[in-house]
mmCIF file of the N, C-alpha and C atoms, coordinates in Angstrom:
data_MODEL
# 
_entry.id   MODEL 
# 
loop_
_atom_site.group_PDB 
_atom_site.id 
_atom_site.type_symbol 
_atom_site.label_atom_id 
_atom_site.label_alt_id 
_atom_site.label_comp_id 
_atom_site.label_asym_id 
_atom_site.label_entity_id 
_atom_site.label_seq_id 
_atom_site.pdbx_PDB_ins_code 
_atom_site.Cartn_x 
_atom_site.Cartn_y 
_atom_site.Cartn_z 
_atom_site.occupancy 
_atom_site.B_iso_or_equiv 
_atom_site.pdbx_formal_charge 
_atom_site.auth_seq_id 
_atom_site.auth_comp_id 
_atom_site.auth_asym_id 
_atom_site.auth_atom_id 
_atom_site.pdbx_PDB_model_num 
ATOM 1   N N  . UNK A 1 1  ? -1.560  27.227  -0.187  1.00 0.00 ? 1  UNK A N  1 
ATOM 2   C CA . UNK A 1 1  ? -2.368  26.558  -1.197  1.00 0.00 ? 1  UNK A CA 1 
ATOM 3   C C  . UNK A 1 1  ? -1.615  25.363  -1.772  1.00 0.00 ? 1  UNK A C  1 
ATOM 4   N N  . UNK A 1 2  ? -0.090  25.625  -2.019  1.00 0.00 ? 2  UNK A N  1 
ATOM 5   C CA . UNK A 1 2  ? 0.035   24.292  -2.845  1.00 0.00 ? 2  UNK A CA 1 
ATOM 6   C C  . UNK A 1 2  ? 0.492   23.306  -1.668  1.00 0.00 ? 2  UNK A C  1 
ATOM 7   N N  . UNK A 1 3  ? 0.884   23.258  -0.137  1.00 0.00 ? 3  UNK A N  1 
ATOM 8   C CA . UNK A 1 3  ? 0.835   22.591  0.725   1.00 0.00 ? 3  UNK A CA 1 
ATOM 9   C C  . UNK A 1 3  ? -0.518  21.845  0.689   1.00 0.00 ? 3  UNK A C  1 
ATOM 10  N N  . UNK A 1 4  ? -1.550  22.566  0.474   1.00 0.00 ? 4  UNK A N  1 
ATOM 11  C CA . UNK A 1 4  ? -3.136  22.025  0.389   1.00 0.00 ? 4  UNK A CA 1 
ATOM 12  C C  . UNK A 1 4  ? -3.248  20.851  -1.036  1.00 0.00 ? 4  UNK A C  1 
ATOM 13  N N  . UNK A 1 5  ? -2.610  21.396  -1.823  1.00 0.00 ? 5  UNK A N  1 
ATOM 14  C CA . UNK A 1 5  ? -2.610  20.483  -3.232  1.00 0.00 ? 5  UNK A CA 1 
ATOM 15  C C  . UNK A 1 5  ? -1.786  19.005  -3.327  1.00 0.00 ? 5  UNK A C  1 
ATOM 16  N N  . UNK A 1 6  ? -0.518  19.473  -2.556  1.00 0.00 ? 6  UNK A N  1 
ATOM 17  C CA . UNK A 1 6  ? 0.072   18.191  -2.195  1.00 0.00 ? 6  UNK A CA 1 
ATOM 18  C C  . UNK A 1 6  ? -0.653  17.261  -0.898  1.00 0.00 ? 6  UNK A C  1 
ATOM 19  N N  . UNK A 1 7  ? -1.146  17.246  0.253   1.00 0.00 ? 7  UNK A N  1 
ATOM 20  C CA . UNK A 1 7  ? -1.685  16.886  0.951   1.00 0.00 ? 7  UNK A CA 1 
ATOM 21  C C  . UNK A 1 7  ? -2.674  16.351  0.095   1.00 0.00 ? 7  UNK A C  1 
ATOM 22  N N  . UNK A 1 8  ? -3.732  16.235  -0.611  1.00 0.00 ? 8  UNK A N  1 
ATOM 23  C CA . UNK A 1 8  ? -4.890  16.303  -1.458  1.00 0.00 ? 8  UNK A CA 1 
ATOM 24  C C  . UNK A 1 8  ? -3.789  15.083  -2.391  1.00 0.00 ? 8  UNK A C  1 
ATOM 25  N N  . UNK A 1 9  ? -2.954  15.375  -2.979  1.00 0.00 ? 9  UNK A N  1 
ATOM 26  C CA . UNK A 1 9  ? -2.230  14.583  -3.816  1.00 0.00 ? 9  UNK A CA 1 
ATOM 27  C C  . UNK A 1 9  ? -1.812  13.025  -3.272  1.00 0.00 ? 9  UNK A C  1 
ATOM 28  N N  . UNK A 1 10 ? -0.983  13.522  -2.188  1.00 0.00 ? 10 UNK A N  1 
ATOM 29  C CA . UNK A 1 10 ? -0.398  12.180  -1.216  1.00 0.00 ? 10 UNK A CA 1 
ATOM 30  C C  . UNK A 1 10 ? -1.774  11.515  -0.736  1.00 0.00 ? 10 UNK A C  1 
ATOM 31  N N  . UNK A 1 11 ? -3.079  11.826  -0.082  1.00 0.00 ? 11 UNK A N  1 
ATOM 32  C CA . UNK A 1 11 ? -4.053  11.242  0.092   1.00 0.00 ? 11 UNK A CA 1 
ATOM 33  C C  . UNK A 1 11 ? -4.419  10.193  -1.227  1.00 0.00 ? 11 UNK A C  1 
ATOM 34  N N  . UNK A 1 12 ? -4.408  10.798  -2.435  1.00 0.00 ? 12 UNK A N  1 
ATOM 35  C CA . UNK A 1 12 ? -4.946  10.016  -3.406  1.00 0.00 ? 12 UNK A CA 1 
ATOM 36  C C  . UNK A 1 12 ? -3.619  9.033   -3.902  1.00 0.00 ? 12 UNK A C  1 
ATOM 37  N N  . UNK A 1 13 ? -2.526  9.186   -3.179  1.00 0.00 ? 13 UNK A N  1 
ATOM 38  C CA . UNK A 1 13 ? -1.841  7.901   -3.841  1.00 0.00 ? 13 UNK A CA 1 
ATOM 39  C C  . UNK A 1 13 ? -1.955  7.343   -2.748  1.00 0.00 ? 13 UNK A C  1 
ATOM 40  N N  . UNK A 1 14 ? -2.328  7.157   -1.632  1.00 0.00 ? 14 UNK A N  1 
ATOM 41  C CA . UNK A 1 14 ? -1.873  6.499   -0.617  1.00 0.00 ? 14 UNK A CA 1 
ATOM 42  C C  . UNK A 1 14 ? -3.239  5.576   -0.962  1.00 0.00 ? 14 UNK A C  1 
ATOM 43  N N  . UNK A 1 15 ? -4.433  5.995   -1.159  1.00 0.00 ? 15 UNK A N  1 
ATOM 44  C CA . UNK A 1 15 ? -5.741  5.496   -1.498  1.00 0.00 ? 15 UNK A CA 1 
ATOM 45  C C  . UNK A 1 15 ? -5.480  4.179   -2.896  1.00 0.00 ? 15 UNK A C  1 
ATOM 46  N N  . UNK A 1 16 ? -4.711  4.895   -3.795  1.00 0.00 ? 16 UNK A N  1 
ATOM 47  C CA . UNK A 1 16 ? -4.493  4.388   -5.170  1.00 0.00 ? 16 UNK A CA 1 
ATOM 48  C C  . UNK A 1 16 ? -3.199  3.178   -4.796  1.00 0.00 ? 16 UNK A C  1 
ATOM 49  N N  . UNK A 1 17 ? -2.380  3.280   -3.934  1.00 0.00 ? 17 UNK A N  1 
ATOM 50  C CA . UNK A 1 17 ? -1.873  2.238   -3.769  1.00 0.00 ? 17 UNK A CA 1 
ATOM 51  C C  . UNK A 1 17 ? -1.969  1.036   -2.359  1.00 0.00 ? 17 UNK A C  1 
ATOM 52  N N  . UNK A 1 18 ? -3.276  1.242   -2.045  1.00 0.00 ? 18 UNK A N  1 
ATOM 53  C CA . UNK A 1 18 ? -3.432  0.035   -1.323  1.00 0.00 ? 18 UNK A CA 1 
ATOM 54  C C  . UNK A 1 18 ? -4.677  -0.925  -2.338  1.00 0.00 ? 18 UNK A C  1 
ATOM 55  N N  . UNK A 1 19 ? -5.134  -0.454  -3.277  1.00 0.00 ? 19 UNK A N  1 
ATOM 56  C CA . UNK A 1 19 ? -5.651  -0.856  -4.377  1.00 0.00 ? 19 UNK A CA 1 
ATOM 57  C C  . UNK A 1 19 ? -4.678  -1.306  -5.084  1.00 0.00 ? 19 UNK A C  1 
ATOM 58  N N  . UNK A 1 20 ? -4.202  -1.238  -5.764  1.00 0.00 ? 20 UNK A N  1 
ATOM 59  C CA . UNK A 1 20 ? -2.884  -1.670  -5.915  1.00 0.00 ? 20 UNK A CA 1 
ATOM 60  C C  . UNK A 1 20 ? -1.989  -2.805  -6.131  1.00 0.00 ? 20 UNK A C  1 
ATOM 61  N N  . UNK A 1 21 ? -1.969  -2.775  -4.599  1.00 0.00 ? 21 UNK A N  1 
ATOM 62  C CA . UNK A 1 21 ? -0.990  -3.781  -3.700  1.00 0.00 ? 21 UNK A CA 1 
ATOM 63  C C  . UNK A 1 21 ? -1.857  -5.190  -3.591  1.00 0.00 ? 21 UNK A C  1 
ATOM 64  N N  . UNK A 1 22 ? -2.747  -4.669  -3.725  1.00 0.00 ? 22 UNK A N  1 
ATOM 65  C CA . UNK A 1 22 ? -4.435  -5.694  -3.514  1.00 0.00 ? 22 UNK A CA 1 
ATOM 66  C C  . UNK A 1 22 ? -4.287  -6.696  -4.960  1.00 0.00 ? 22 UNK A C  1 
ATOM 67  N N  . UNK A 1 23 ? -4.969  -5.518  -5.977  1.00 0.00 ? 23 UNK A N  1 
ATOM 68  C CA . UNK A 1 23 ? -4.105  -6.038  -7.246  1.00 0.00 ? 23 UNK A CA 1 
ATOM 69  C C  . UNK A 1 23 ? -3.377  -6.802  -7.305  1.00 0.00 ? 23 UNK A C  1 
ATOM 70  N N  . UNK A 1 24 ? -1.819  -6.499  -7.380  1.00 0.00 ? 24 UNK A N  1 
ATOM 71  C CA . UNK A 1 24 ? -0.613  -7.035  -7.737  1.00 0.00 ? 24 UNK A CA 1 
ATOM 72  C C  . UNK A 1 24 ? -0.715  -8.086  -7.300  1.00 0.00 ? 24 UNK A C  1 
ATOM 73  N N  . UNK A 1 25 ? -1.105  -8.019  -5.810  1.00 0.00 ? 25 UNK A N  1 
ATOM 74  C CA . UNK A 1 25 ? -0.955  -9.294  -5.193  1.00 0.00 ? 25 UNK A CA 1 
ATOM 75  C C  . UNK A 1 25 ? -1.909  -10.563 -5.320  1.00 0.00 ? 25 UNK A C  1 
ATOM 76  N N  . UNK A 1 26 ? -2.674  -10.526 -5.906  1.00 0.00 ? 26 UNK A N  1 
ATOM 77  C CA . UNK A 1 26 ? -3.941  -11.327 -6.437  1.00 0.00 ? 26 UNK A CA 1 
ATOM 78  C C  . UNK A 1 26 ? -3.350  -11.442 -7.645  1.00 0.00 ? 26 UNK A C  1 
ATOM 79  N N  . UNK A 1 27 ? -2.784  -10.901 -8.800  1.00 0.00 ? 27 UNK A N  1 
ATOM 80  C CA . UNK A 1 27 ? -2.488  -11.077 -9.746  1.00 0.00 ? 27 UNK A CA 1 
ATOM 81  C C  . UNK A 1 27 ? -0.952  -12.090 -10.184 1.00 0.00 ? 27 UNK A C  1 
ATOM 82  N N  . UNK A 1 28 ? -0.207  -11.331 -9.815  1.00 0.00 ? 28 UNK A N  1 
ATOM 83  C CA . UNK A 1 28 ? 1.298   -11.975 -9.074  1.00 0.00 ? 28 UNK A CA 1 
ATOM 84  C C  . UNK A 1 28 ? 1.448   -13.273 -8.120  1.00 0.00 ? 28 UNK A C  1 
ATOM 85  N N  . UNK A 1 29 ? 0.044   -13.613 -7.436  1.00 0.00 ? 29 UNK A N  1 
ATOM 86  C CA . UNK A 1 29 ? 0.274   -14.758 -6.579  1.00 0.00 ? 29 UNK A CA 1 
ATOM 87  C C  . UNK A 1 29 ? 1.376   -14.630 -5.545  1.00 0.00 ? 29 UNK A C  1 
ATOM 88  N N  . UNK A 1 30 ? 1.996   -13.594 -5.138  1.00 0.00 ? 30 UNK A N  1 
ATOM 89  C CA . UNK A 1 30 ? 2.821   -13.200 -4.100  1.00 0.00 ? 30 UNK A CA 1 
ATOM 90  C C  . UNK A 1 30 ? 2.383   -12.529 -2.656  1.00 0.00 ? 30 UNK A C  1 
ATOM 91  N N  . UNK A 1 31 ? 2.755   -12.751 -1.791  1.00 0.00 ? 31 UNK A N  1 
ATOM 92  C CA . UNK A 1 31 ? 2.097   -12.033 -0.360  1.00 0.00 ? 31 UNK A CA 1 
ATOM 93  C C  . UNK A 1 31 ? 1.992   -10.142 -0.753  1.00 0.00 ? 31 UNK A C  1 
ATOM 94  N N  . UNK A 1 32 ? 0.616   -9.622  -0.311  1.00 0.00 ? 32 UNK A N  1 
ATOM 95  C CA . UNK A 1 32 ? 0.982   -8.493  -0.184  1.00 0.00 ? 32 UNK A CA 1 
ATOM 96  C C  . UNK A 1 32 ? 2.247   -7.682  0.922   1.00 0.00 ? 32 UNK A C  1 
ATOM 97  N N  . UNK A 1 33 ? 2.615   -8.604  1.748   1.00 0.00 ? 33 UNK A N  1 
ATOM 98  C CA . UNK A 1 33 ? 3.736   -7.903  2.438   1.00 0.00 ? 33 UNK A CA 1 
ATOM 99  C C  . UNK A 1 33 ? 5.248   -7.787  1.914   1.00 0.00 ? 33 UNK A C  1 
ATOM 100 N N  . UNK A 1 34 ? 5.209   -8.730  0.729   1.00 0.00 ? 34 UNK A N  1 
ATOM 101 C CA . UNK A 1 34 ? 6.349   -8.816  -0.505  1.00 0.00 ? 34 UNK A CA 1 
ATOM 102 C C  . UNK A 1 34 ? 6.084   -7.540  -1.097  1.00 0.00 ? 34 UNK A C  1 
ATOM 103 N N  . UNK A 1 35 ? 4.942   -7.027  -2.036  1.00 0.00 ? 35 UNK A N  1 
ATOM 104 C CA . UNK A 1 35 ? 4.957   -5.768  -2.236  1.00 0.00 ? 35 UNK A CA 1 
ATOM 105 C C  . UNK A 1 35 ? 5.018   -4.744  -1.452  1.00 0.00 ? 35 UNK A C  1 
ATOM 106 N N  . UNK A 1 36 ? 4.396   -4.999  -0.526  1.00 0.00 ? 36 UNK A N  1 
ATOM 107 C CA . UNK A 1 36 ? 4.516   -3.581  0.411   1.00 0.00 ? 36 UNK A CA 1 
ATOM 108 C C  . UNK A 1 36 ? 5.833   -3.686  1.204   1.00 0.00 ? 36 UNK A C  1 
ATOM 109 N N  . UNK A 1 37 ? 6.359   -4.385  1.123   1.00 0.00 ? 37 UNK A N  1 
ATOM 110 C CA . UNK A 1 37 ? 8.420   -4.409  1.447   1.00 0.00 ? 37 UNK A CA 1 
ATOM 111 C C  . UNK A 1 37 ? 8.908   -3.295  0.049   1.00 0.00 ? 37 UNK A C  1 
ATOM 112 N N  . UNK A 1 38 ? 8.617   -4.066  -0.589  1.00 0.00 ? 38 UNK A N  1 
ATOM 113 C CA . UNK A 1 38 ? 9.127   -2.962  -2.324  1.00 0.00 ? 38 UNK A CA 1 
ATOM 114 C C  . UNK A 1 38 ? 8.739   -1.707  -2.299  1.00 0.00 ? 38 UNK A C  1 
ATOM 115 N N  . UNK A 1 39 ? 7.478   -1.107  -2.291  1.00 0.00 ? 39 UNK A N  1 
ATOM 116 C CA . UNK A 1 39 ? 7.328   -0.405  -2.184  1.00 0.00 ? 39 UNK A CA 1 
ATOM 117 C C  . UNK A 1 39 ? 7.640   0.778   -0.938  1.00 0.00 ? 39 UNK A C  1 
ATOM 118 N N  . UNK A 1 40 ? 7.899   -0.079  0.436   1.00 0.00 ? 40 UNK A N  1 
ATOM 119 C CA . UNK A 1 40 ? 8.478   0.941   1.246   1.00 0.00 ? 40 UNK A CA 1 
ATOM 120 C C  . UNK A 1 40 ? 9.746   0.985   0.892   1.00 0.00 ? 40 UNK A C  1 
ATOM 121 N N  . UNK A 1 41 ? 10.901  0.276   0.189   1.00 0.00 ? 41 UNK A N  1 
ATOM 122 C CA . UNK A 1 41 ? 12.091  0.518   0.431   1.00 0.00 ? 41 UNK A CA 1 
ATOM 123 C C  . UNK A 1 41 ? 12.158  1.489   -0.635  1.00 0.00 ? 41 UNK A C  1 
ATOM 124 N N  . UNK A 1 42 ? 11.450  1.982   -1.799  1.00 0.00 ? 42 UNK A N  1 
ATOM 125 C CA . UNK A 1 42 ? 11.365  2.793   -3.034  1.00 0.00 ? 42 UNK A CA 1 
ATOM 126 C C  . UNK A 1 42 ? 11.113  4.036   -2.893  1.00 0.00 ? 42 UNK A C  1 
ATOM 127 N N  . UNK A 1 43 ? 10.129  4.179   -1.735  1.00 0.00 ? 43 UNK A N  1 
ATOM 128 C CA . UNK A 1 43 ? 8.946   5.114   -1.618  1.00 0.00 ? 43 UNK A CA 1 
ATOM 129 C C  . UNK A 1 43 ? 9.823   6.284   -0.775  1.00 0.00 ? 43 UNK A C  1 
ATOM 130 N N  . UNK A 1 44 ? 9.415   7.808   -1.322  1.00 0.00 ? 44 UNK A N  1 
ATOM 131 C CA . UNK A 1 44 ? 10.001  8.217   -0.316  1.00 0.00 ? 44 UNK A CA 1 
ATOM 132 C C  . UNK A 1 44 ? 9.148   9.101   0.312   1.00 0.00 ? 44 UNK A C  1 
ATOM 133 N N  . UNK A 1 45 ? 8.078   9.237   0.432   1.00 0.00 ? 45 UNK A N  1 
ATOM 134 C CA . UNK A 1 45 ? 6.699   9.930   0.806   1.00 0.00 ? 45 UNK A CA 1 
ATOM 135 C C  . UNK A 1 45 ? 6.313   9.126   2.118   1.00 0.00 ? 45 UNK A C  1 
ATOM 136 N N  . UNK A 1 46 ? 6.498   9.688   3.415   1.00 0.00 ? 46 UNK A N  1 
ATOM 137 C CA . UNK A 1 46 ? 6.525   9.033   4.262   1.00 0.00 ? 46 UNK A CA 1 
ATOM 138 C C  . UNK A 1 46 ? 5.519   8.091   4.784   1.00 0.00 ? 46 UNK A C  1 
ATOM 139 N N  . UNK A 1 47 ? 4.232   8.840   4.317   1.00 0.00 ? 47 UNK A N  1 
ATOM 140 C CA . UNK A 1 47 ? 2.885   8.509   4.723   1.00 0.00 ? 47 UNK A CA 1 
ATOM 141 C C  . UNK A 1 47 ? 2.503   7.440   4.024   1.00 0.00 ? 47 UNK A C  1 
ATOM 142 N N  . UNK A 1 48 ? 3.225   7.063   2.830   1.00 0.00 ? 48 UNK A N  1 
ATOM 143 C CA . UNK A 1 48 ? 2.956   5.512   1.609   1.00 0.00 ? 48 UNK A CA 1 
ATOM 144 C C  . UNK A 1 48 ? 3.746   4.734   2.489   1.00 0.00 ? 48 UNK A C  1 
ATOM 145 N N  . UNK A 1 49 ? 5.098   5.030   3.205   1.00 0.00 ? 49 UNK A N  1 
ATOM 146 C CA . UNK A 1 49 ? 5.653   3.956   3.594   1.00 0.00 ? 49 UNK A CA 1 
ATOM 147 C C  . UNK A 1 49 ? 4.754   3.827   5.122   1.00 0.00 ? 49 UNK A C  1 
ATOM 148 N N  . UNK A 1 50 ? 3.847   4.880   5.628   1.00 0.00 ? 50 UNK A N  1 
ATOM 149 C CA . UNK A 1 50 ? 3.215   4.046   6.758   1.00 0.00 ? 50 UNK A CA 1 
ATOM 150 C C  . UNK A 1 50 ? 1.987   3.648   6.333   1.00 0.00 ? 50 UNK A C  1 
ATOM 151 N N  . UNK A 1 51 ? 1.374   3.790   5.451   1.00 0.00 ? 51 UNK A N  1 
ATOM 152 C CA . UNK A 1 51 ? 0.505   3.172   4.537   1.00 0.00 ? 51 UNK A CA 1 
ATOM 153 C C  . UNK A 1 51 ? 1.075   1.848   4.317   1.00 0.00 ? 51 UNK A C  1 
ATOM 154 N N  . UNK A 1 52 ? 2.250   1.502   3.893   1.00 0.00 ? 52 UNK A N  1 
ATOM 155 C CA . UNK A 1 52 ? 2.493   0.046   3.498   1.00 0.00 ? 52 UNK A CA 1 
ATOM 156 C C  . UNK A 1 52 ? 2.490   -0.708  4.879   1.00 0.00 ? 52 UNK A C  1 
ATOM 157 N N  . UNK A 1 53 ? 3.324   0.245   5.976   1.00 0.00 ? 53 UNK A N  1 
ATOM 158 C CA . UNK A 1 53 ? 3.660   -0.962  7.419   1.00 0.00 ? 53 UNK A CA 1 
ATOM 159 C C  . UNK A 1 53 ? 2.056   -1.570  7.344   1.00 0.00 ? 53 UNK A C  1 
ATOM 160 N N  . UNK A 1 54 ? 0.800   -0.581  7.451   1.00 0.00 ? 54 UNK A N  1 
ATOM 161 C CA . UNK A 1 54 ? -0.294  -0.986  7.898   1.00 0.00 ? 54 UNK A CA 1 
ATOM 162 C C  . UNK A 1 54 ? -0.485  -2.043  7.330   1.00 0.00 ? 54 UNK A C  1 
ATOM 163 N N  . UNK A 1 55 ? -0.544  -1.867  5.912   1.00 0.00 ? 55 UNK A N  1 
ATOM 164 C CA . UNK A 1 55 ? -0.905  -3.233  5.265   1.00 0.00 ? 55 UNK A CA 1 
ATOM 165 C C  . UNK A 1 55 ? 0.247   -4.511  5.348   1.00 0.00 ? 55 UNK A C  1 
ATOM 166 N N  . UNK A 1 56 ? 1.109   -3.846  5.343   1.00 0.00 ? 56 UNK A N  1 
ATOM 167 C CA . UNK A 1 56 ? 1.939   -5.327  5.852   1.00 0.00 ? 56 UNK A CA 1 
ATOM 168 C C  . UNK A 1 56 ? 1.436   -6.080  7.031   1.00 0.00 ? 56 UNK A C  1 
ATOM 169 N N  . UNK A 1 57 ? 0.815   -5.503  8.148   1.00 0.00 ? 57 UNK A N  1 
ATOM 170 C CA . UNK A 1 57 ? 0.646   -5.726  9.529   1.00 0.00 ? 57 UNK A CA 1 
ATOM 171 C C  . UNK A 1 57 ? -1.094  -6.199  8.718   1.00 0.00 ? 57 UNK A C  1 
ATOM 172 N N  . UNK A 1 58 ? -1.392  -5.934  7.923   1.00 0.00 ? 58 UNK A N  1 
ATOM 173 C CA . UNK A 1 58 ? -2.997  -6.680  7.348   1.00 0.00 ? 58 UNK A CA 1 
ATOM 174 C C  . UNK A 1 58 ? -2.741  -7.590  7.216   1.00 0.00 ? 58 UNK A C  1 
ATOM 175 N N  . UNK A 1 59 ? -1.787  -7.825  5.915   1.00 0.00 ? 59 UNK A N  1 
ATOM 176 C CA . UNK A 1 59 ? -1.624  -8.946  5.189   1.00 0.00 ? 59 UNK A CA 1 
ATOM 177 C C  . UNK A 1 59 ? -0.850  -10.334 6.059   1.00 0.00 ? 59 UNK A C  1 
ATOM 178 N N  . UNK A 1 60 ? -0.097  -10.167 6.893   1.00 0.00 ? 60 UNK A N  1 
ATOM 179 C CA . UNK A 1 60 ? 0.470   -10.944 8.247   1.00 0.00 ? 60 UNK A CA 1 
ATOM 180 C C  . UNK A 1 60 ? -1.348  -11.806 8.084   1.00 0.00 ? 60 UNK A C  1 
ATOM 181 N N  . UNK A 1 61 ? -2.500  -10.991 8.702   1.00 0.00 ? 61 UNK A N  1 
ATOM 182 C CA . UNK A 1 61 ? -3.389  -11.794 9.079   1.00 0.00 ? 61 UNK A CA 1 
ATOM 183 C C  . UNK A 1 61 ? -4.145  -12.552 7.666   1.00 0.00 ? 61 UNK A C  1 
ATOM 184 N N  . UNK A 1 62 ? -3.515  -12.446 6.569   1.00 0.00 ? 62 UNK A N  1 
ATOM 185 C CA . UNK A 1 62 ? -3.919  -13.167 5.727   1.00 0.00 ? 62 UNK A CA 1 
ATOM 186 C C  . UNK A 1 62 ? -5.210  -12.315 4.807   1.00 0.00 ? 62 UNK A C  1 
ATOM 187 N N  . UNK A 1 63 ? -5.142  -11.119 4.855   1.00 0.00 ? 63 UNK A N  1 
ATOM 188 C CA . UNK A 1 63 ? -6.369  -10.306 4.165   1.00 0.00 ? 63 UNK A CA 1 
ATOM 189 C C  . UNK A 1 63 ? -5.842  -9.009  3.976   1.00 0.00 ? 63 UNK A C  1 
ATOM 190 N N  . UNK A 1 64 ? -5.755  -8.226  2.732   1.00 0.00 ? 64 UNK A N  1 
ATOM 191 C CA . UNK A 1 64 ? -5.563  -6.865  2.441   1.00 0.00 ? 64 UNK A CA 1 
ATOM 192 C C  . UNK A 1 64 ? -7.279  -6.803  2.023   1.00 0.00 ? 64 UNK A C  1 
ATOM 193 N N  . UNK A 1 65 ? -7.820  -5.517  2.437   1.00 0.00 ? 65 UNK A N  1 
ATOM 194 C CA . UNK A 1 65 ? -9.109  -5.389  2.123   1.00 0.00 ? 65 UNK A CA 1 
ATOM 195 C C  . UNK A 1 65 ? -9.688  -6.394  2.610   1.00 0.00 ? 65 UNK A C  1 
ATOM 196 N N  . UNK A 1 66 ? -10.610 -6.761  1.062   1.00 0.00 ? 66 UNK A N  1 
ATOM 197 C CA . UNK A 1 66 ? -11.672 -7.927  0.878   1.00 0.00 ? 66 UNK A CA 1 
ATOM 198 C C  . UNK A 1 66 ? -10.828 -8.955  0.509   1.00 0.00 ? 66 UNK A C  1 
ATOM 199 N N  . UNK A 1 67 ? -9.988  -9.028  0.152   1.00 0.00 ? 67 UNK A N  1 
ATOM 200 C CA . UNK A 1 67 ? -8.621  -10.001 -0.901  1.00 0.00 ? 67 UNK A CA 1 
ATOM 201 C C  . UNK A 1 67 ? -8.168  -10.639 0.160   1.00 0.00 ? 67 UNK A C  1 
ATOM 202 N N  . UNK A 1 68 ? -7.975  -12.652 0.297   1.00 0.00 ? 68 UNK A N  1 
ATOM 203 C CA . UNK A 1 68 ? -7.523  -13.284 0.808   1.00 0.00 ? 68 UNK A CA 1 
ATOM 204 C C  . UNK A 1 68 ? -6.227  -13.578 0.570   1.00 0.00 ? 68 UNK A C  1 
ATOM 205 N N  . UNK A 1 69 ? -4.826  -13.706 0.531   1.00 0.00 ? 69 UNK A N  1 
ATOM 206 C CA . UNK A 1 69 ? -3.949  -14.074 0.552   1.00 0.00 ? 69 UNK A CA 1 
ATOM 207 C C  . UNK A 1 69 ? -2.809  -15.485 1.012   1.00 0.00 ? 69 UNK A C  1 
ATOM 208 N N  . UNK A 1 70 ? -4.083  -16.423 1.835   1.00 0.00 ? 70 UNK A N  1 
ATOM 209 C CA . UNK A 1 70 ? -3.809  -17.007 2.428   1.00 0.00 ? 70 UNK A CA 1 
ATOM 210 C C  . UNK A 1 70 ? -3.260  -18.008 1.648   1.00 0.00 ? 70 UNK A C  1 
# 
């Protein structure tokens, strides 16, 4: 059960921080692959730091989400 609670847990930050990163980075005027560098070198939940490669490998093409970066 609490394997089930953490799984359930890590899903909702991994969700809560590509929102986030989206954020910051629209807000901050900085590349999202600047945050998602920070946040993988911090992070120690493995699945946020492959959560960030992805979006790093987004943001390369100039778009996290709907959010332009270009």
């Amino acid at each position: 059960m609490k394997l089930k609670y953490e799984e359930s847990l890590t899903s909702a930050m991994i969700s809560a921080n590509s929102h986030l990163i989206a954020f910051a980075a629209e807000k901050s005027r900085i590349t999202g692959e600047t945050i998602c560098n920070r946040i993988a070198e911090n992070n120690e939940i493995s699945e946020v730091r492959n959560l960030t490669c992805i979006v790093r490998v987004t943001s390369k093409w100039g778009n996290i989400g709907e959010k332009n970066f270009n």
